[in-house]
TORMI-906464 format. One record per atom (N, C-alpha, C): x, y, z; residue in three letters. Coordinates in steps of 0.05 Angstrom, whole numbers, plus 32768, in hexadecimal, padded with zeros to 4 digits. Layout:
<pts>
XYZALA/...
</pts>
This chain:
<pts>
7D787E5D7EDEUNK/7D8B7E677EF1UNK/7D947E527F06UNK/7D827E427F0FUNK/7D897E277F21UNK/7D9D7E167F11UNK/7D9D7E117F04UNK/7DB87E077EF9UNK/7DC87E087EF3UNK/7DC57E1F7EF2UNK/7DEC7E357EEFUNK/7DF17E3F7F11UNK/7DDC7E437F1BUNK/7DE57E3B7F39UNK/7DEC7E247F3FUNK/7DE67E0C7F3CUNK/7DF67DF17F49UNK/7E0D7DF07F3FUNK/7E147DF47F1EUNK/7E2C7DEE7F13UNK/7E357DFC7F20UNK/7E377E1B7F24UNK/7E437E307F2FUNK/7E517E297F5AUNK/7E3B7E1F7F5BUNK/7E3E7E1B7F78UNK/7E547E037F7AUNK/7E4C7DEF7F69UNK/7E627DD47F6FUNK/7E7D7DE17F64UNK/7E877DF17F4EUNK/7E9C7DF67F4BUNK/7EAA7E0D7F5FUNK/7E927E117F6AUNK/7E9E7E2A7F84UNK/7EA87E1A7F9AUNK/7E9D7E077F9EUNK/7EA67DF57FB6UNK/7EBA7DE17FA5UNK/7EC97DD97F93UNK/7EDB7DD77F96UNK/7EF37DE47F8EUNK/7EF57DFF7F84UNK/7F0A7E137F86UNK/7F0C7E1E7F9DUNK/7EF87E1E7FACUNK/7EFB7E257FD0UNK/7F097E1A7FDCUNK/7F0C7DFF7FD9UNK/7F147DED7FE3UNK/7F357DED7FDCUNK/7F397DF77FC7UNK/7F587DF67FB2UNK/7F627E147FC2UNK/7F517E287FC8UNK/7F597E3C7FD2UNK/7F627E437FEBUNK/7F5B7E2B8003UNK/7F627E3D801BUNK/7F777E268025UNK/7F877E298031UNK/7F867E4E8043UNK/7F887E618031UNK/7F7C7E778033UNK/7F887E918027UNK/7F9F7E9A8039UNK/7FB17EA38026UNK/7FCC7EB08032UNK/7FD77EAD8013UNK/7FE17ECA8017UNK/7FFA7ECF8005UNK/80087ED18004UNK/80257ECC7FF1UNK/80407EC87FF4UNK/80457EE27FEEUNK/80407EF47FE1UNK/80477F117FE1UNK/803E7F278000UNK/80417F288009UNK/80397F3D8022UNK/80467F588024UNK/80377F6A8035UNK/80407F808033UNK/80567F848046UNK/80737F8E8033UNK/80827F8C8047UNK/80997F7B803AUNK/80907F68802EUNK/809C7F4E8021UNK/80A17F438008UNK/80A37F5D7FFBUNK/80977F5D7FDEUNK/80AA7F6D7FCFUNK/80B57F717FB2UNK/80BE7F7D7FA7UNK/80AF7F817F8DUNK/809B7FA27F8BUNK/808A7FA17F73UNK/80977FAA7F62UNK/80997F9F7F4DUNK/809E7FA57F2DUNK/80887FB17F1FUNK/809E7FC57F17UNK/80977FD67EF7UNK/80807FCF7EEAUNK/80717FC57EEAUNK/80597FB87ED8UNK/80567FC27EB2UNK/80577FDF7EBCUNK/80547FE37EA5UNK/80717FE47E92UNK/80877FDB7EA3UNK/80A47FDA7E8EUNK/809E7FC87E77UNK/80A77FC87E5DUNK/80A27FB87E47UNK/80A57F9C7E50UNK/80B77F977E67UNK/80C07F777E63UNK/80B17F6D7E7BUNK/809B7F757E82UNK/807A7F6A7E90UNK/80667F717E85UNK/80657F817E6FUNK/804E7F837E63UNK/80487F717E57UNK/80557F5F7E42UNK/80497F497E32UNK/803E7F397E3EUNK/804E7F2D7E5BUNK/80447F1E7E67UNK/80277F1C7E70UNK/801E7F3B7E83UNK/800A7F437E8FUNK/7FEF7F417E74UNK/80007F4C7E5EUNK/7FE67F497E4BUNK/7FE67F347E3AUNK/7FF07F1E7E3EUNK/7FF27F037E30UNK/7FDB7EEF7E4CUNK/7FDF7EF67E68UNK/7FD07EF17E79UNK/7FB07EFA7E73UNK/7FB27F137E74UNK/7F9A7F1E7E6CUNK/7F8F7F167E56UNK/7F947F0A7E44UNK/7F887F037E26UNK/7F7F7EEA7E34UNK/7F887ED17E4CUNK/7F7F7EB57E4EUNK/7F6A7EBD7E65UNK/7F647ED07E71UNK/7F487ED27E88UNK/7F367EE97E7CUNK/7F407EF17E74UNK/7F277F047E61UNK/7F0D7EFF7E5FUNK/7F097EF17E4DUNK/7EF27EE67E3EUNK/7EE67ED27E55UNK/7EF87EC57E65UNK/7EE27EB37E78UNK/7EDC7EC37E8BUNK/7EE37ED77EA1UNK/7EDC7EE97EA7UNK/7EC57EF17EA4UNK/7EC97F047E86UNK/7EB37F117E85UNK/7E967F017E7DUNK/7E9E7EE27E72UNK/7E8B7ECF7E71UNK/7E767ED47E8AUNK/7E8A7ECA7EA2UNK/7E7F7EC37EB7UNK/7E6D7EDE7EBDUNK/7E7A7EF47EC4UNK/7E677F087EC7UNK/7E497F0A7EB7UNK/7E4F7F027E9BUNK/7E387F087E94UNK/7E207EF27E97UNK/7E2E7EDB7EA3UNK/7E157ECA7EA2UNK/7E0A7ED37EC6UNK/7E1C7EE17ED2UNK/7E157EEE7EECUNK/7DFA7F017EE8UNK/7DFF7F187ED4UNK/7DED7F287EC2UNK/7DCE7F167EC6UNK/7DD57EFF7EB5UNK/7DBE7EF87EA7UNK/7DB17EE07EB6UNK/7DB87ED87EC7UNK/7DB57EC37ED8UNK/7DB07EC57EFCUNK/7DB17EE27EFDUNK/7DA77EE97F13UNK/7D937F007F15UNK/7D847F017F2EUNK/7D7C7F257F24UNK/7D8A7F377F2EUNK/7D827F527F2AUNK/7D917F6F7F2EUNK/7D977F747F45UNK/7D857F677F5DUNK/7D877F697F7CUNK/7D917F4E7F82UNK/7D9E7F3E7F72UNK/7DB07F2A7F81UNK/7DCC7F2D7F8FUNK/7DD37F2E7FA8UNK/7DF57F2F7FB2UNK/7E027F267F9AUNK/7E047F137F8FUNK/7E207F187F72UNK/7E1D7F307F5EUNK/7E027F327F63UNK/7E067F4E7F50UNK/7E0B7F687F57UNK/7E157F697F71UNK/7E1F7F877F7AUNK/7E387F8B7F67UNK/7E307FA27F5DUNK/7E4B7FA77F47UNK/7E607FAC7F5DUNK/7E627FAB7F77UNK/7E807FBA7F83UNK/7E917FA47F85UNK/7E817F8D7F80UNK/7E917F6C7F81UNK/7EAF7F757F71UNK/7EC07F717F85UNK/7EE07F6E7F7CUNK/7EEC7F567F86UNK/7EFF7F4C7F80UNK/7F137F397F93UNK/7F317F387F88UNK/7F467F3E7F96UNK/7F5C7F3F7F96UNK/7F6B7F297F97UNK/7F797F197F7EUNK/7F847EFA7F81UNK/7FA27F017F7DUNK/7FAD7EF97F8DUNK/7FCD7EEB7F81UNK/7FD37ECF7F71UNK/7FDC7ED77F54UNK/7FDE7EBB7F51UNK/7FF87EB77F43UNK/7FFD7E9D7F45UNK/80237E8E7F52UNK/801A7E887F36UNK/802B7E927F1CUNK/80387E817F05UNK/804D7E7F7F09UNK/80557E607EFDUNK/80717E5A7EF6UNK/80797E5E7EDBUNK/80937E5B7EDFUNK/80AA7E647EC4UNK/809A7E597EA6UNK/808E7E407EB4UNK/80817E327E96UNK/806B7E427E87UNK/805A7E5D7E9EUNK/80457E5C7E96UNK/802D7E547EA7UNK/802F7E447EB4UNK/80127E347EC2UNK/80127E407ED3UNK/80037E457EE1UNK/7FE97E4F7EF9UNK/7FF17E397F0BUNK/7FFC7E447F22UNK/800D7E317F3BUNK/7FF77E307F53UNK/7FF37E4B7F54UNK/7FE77E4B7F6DUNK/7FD17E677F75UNK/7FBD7E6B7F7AUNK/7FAF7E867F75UNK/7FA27E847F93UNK/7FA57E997FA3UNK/7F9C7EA27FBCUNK/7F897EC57FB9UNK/7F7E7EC27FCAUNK/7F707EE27FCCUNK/7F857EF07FE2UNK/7F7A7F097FD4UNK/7F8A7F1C7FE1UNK/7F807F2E7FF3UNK/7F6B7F357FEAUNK/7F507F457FF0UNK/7F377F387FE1UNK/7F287F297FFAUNK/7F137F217FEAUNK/7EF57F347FECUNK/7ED97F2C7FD3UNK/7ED27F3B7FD6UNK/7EB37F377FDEUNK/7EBA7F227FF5UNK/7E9D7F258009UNK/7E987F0E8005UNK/7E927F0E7FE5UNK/7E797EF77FDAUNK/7E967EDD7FCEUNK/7E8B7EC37FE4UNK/7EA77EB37FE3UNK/7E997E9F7FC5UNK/7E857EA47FB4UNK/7E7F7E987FA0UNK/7E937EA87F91UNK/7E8C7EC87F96UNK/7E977EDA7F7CUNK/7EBD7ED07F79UNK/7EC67ED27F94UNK/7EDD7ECA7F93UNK/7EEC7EB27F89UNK/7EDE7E957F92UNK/7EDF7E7E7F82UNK/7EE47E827F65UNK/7ECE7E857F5BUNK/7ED27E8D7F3BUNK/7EEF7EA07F33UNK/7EEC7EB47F40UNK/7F017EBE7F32UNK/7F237EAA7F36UNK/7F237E957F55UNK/7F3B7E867F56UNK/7F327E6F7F3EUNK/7F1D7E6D7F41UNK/7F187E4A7F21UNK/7F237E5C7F0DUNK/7F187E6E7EFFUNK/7F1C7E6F7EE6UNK/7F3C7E777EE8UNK/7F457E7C7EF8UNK/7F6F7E7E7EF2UNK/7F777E637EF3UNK/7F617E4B7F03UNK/7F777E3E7EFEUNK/7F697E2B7EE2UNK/7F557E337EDCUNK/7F4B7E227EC7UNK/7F4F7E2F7EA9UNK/7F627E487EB1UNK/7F6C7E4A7E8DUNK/7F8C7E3F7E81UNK/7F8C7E317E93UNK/7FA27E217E8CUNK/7FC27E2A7E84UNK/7FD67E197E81UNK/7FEB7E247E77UNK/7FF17E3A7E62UNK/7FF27E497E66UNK/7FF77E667E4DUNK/80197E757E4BUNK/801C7E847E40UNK/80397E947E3EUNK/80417E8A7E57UNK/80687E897E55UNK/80727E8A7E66UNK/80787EA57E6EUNK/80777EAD7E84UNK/808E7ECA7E88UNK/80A97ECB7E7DUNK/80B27EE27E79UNK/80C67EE17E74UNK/80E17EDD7E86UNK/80F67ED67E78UNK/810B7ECD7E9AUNK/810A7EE57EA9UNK/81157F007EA1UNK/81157F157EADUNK/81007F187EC0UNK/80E67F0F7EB9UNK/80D67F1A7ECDUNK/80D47F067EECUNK/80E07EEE7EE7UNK/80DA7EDB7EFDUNK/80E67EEC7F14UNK/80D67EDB7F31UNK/80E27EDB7F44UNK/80F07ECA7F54UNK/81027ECF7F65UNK/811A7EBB7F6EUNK/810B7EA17F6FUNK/80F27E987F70UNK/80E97E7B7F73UNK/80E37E787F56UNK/80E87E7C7F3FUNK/80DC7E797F2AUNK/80C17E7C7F24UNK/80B87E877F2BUNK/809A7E927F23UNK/80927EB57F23UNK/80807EB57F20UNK/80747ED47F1FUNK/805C7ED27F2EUNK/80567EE47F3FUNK/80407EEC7F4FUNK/802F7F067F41UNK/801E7F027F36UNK/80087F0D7F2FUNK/7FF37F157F44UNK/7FF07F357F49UNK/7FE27F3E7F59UNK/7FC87F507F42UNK/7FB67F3A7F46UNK/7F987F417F33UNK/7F7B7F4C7F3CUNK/7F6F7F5D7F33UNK/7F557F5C7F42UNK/7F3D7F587F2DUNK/7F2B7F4A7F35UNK/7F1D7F3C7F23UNK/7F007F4F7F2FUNK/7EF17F617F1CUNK/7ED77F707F2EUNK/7EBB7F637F18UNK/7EAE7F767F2AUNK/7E8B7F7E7F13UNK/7E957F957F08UNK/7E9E7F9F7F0FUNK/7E967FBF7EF9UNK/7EB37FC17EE1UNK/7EAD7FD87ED0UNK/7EC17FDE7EB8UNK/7EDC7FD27EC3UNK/7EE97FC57EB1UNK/7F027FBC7EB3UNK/7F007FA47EC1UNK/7EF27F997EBBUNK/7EEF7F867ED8UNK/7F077F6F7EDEUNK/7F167F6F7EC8UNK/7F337F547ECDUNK/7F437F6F7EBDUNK/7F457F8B7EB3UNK/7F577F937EA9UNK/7F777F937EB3UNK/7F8B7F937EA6UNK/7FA47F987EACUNK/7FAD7FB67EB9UNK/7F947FC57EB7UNK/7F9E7FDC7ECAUNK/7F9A7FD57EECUNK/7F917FBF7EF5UNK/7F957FBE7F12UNK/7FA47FA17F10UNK/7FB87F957F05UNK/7FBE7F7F7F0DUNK/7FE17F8A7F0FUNK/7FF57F7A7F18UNK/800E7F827F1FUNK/80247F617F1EUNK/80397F6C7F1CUNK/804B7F557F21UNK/80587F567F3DUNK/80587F487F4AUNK/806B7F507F62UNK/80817F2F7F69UNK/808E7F367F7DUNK/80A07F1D7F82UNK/80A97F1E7FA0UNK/80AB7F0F7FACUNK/80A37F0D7FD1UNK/80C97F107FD0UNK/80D17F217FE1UNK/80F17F227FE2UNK/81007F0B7FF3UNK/
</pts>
């Protein structure tokens, strides 16, 4: 477990570092949310979902197995709320928290692994917003669903 804590810790300190300030370009107030579930954001949202899936749930489980039952990462209520900035191409621009969830390791991870799955689908043109990108509003938890597309959303700052 000490060594999946160091790895773990040095990559937390430098996606921490990629992450602040926190602030998001979507705000309440400032925002125009889209349809999510209209056909022409669905592919997108679940073409997203197919590239953090599996690392995700990776990470959780070496959380499982690499800590014990009374460790703070293992409170199953662990959530965190990211915004993250794709562009037209596809790539992962920019990822901020929205709501974070206490534990600033748990949060790290969930900003590394968006930006470490690299270029994937572009959006479609329809879905961009006036800056060419899409804002992805995601929540990454411990418990069932934990990166599902039933809590993530498209939105676009007006």
């Amino acid at each position: 477990a000490s060594s999946i804590s160091a790895r773990l810790l040095r990559v937390w300190l430098e996606t921490w570092a990629m992450a602040s300030p926190v602030t998001s370009a979507v705000t309440t107030g400032s925002e125009t949310q889209l349809n999510t579930r209209r056909d022409d954001h669905a592919p997108f949202i679940n073409a997203y979902h197919r590239r953090i899936h599996d690392p995700w749930h990776d990470f959780i489980n070496r959380l499982n197995f690499g800590y014990t039952r009374d460790h703070p990462i293992n409170d199953l209520s662990l959530e965190t709320r990211l915004e993250i900035r794709v562009l037209a191409d596809g790539t992962v621009d920019r990822v901020r928290i929205i709501r974070g969830s206490g534990d600033a390791f748990f949060d790290a991870e969930a900003i590394r692994l968006n930006y470490a799955v690299g270029r994937g689908a572009a959006p479609a043109a329809n879905i961009l917003c006036n800056d060419n990108s899409v804002y992805l509003h995601w929540t990454f938890s411990r418990t069932p669903g934990r990166c599902g597309t039933h809590r993530a959303g498209v939105h676009c700052p007006r």
